[in-house]
C-alpha positions as CSV (number, residue, x, y, z in Angstrom):
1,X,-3.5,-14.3,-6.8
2,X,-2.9,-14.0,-3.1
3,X,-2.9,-16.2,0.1
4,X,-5.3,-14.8,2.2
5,X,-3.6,-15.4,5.8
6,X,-0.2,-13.6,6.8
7,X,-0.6,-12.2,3.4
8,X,-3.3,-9.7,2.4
9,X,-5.1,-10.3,6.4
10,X,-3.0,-9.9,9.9
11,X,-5.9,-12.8,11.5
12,X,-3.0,-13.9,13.9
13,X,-5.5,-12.1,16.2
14,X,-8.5,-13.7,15.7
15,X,-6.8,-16.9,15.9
16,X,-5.6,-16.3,19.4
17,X,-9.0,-15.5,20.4
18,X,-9.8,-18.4,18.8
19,X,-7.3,-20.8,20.8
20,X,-7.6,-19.1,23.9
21,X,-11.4,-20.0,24.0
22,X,-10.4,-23.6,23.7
23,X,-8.1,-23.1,26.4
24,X,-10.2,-21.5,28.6
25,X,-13.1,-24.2,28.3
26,X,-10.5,-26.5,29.7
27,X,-9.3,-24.4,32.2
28,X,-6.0,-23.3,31.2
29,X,-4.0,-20.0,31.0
30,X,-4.0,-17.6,27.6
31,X,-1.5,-18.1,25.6
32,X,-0.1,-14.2,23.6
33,X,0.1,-13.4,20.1
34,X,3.6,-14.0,20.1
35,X,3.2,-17.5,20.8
36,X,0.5,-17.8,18.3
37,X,1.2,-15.9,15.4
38,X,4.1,-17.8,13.8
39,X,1.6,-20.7,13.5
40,X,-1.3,-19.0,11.4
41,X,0.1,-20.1,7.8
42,X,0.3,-23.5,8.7
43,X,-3.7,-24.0,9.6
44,X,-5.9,-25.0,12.1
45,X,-3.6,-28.4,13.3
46,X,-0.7,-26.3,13.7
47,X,-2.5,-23.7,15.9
48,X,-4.0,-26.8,17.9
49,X,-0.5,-28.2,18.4
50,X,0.8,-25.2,19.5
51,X,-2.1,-24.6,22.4
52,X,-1.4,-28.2,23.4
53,X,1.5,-29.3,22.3
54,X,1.5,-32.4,24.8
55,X,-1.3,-34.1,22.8
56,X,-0.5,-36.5,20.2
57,X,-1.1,-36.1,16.0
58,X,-4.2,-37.7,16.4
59,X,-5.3,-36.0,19.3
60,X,-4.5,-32.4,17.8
61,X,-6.4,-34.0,14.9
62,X,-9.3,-34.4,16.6
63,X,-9.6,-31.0,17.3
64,X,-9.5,-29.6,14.3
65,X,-13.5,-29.5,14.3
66,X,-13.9,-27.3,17.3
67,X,-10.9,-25.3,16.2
68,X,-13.0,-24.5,13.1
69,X,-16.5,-24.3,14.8
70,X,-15.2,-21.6,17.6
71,X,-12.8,-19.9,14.9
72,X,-15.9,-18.8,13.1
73,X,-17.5,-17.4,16.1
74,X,-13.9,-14.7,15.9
75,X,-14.0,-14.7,12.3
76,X,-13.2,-11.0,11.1
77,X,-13.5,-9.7,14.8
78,X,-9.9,-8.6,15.4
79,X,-7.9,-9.0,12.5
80,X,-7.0,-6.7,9.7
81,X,-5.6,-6.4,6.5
82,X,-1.9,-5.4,6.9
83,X,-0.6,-1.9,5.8
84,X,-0.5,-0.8,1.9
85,X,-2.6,-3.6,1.0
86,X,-5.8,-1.7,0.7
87,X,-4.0,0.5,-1.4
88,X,-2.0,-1.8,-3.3
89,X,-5.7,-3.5,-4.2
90,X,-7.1,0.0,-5.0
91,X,-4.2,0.5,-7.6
92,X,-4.1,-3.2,-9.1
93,X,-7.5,-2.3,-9.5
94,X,-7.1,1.2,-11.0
95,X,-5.0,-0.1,-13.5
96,X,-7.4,-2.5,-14.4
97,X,-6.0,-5.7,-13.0
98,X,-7.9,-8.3,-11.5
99,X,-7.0,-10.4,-8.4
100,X,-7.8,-13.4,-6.4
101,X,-7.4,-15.2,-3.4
102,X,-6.1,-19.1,-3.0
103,X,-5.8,-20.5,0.3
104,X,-6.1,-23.3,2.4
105,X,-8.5,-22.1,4.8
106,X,-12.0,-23.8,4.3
107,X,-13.8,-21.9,1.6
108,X,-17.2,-21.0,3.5
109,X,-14.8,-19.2,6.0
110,X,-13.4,-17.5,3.7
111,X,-16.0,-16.2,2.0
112,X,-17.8,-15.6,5.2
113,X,-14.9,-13.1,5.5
114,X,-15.3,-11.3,2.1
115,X,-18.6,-9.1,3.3
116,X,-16.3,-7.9,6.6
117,X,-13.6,-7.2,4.2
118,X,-15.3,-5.3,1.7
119,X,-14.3,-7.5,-1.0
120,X,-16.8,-9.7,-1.7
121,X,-17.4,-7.5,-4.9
122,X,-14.0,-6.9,-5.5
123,X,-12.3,-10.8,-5.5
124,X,-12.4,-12.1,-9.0
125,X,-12.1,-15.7,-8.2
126,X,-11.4,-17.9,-4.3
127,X,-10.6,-20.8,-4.1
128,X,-10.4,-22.3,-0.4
129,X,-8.7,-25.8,0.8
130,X,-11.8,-27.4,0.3
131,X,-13.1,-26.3,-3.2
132,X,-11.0,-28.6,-4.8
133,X,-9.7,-32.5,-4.6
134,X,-6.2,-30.9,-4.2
135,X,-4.9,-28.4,-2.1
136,X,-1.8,-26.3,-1.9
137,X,1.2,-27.2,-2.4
138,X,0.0,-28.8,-5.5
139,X,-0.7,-26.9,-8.3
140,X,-4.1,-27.2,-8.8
141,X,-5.6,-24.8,-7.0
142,X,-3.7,-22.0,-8.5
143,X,-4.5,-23.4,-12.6
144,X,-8.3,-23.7,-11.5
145,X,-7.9,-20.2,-10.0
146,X,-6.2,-19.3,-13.5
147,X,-8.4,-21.2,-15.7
148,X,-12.1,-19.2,-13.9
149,X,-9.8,-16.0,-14.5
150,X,-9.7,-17.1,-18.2
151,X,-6.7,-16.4,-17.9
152,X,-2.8,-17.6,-18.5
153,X,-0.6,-19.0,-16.1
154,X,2.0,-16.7,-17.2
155,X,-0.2,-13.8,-16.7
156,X,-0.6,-14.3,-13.0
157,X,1.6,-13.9,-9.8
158,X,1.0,-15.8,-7.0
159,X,2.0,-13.3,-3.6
160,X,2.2,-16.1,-0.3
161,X,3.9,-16.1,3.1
162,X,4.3,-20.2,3.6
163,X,6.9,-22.0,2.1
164,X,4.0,-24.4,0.3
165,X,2.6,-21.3,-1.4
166,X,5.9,-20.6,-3.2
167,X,6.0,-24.7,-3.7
168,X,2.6,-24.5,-5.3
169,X,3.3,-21.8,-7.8
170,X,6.5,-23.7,-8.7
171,X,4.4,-26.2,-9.6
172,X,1.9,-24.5,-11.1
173,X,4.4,-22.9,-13.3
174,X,2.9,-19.3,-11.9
175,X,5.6,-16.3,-10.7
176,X,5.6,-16.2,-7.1
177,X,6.3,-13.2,-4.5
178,X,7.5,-14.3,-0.8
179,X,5.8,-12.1,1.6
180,X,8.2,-11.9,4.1
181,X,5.5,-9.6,6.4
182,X,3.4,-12.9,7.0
183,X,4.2,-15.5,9.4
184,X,7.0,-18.3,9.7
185,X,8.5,-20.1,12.9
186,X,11.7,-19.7,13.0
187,X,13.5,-22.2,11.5
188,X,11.5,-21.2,8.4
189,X,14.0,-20.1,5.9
190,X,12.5,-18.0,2.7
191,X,16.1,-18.2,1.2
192,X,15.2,-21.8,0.6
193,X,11.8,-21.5,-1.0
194,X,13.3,-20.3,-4.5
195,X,10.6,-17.2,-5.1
196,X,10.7,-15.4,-8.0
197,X,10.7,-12.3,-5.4
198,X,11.0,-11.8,-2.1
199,X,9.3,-8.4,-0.3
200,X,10.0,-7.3,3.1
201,X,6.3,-5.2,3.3
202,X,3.1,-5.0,1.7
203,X,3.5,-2.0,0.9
204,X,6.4,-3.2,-1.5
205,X,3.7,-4.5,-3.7
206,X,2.9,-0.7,-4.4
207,X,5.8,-0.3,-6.6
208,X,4.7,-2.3,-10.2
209,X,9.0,-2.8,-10.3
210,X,8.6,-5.5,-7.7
211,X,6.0,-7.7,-9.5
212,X,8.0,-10.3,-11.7
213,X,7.7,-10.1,-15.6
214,X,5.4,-12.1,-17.6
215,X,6.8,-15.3,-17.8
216,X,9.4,-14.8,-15.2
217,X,8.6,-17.9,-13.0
218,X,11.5,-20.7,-12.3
């Protein structure tokens, strides 16, 4: 199982396109990818409180519907999936693994992303922040993800970049992998998140000696 954001797709790009076209509407200057990008794994209210940081909770709030609405009009444009994942797919896949994706981005836009991907055919199971009563951090997510798999929870790994995706296969009772190639601000501290693994690239996840054992979760 994978996060989909800062861990199998670099999207940091399409949501600066996607915050910059808010910004623009109002009149106001770009902000980079720099300034963006640490944001990403914390969703759509993040990303608005970063473009405009000088509005309140509520206010960010309410512009979490246009965030979404203009987000889909980028959706897939300038992002990519980061290095060694196709490949590390391809080989899960080779050996006859199976894999899918839980995250917290609304599920029609993530499956909208699937056909750009070229994984619509190739996801066993996604579950988006909206498929379910729960989202991460709690658990349920990843044993509904399990349980469609027919699968056990000790026979999956759950690979995220966000603190709550390590939180939520605690919970779940899953192995986790930190990807430490996604994106965190930085006062974000991985140390603290108590992963079963932590993995500097995505290419690490080509060596099978980095996955945890069955069972191996805290």
């Amino acid at each position: 199982m994978f996060d989909l954001d800062g861990t199998l797709l670099d999207s940091a790009p399409d949501m600066v396109a996607t915050v910059n076209r808010m910004l623009a509407a109002r009149g106001r200057a770009p902000l980079t990818l720099e300034a963006v990008r640490p944001h990403v794994s914390k969703g759509a209210r993040a990303m608005s409180g970063a473009a405009f940081p000088e509005l309140s909770i509520a206010e960010r709030e309410a512009l979490v519907p246009e965030f979404l609405r203009v987000y889909a009009g980028e959706l897939g444009r300038h992002g990519a999936p980061f290095d060694g994942i196709e490949q590390m797919l391809r080989a899960l896949e080779a050996a006859g693994g199976r894999w899918g994706i839980v995250t917290n981005k609304p599920e029609s836009l993530a499956r909208d992303l699937m056909p750009l991907l070229g994984w619509q055919a190739r996801c066993a199971v996604l579950i988006g922040g909206d498929t379910l009563a729960q989202r991460k951090p709690h658990p349920l997510p990843l044993q509904e993800a399990a349980r469609r798999l027919g699968v056990a929870i000790d026979d999956c790994v759950y690979v995220g970049d966000d603190e709550r995706d390590i939180q939520s296969a605690r919970a779940a009772g899953m192995a986790s992998i930190a990807a430490l190639w996604g994106y965190r601000l930085d006062h974000d501290d991985p140390l603290t998140w108590q992963a079963d693994v932590m993995l500097e690239r995505a290419l690490d996840l080509l060596d099978p000696g980095n996955w945890p054992r069955r069972g191996q979760a805290r």
